[in-house]
N, C-alpha and C positions, 0 to 999 in steps of 0.2 A: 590859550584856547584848548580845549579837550576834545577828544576825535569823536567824542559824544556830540557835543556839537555840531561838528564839523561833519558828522553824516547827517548832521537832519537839513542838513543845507542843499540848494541845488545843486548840482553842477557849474552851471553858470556863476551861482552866489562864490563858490570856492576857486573857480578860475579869476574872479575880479576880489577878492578877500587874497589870493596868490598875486597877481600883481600887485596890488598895494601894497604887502607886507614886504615885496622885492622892491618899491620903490620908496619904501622905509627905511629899508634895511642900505642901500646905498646913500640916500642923505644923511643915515648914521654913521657911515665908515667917513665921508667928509668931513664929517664933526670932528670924528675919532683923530684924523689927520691936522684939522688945523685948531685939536687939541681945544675946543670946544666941546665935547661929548661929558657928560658928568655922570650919565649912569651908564656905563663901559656894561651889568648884566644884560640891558636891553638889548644889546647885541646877539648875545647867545641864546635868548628866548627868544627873537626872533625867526634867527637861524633856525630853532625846533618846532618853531611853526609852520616856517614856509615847509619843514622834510614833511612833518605832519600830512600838510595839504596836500604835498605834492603825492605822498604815498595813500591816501585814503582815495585820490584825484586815478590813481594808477590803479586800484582794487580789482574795477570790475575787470579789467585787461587780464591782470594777473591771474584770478581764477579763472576765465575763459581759456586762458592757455594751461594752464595745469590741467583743465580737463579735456583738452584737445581737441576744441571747439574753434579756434583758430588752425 
């Protein structure tokens, strides 16, 4: 997923697009453990998705406080 996307989304859409990808993302580590998982990249594009969301998710925060609006 590309953060191009991922800005044209709601808020809402990215919060519930963020739990899925986290409730993916631990059904995969299960696999991983009982050695069922076959594609071991899915993991890590995972992983760079959820930071994705999480950090486009944290944006408007971030400049509010750099500009010392909080």
């Amino acid at each position: 997923m590309k953060p191009v996307e991922i800005r044209k989304m709601s808020v809402e859409e990215i919060r519930v697009k963020l739990s899925d990808s986290r409730e993916e993302l631990m059904k995969l580590r299960f696999q991983q453990v009982t050695g069922q998982l076959t594609d071991t990249n899915r993991l890590r594009q995972l992983r760079h998705d959820i930071a994705r969301l999480e950090t486009i998710l944290n944006e408007p925060k971030q400049t509010a406080v750099q500009e010392g609006e909080v």
